[in-house]
C-alpha positions in Angstrom: -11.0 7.3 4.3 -9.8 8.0 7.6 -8.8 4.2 9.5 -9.0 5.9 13.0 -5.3 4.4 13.7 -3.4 6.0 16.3 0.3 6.2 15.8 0.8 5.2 19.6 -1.3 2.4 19.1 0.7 -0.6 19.9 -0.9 -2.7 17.0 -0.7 -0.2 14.4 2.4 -0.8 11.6 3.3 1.1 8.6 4.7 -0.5 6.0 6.7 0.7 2.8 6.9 -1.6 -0.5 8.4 -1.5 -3.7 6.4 -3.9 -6.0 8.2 -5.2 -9.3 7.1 -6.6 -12.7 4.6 -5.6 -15.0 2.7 -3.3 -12.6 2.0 -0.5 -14.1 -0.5 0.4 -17.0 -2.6 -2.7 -15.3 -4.6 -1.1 -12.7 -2.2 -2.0 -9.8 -2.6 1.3 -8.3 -6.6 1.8 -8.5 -7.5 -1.5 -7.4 -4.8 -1.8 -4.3 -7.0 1.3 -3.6 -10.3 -0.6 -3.1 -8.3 -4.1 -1.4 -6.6 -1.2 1.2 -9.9 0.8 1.8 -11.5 -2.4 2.1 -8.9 -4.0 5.0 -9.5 -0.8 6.8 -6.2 1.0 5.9 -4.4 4.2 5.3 -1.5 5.3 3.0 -0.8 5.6 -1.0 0.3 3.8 -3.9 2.5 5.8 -6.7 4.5 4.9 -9.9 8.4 5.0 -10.1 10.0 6.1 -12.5 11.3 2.5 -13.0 8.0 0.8 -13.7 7.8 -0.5 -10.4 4.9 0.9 -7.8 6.0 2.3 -4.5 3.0 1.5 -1.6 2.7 3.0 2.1 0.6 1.2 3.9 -0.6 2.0 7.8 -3.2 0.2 9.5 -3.8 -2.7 12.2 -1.1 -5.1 11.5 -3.5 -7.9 10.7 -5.5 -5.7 8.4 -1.6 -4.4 6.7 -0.4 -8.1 6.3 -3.7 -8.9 4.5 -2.6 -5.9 1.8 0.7 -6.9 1.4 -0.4 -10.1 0.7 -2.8 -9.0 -2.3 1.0 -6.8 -3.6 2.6 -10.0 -4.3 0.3 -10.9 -6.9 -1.9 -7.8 -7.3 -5.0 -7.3 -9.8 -6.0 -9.7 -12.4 -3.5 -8.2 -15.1 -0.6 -7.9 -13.2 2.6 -9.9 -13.0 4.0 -9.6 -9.8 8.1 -10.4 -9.9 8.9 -9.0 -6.6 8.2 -7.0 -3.8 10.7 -5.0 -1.0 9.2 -4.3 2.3 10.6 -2.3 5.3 8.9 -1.3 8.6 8.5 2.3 9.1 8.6 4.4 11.8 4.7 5.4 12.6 4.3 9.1 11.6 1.1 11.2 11.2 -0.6 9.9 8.6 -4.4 11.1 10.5 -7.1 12.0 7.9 -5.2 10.7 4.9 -6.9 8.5 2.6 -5.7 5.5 0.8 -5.0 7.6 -2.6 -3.1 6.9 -5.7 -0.9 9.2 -7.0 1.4 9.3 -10.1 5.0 9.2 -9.8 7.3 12.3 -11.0 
């Protein structure tokens, strides 16, 4: 999925989150897939090492606060216990699409 953002769109945010709890082994990562494809946005989710899920999430600011919103409680199996957020600096993320990848 390509979200057409422009990094010098003034509108556009990216958006790093650490999500805590059970969050892994519960389709967190394949189903933030479909809810971030689905509000139009670009980025990747991946397990830590740790359990939790690490997301990057770039898109129209209205569109990322709707995603974050689904991380703090997540799919249907999940129990959300926390999740860390920072603003990131808008880099080239053009012709990425929402993917989930496993952590190392």
């Amino acid at each position: 999925m390509n979200s057409g953002c422009q990094k010098n769109d003034v509108h556009v945010v990216r958006r790093r989150l650490l999500i805590s709890g059970l969050v892994q082994g519960v389709g967190f990562r394949w189903e933030y897939r479909r809810v971030a494809e689905a509000a139009g946005t670009a980025g990747w989710a991946r397990n830590l090492a740790d359990g939790r899920v690490e997301v990057l999430l770039e898109g129209p600011a209205d569109a990322v606060a709707e995603v974050e919103a689904w991380c703090h409680t997540g799919p249907r199996h999940a129990v959300v216990t926390g999740v860390e957020d920072k603003d990131h600096p808008l880099d080239d993320l053009a012709g990425q699409n929402v993917e989930s990848q496993r952590g190392s």
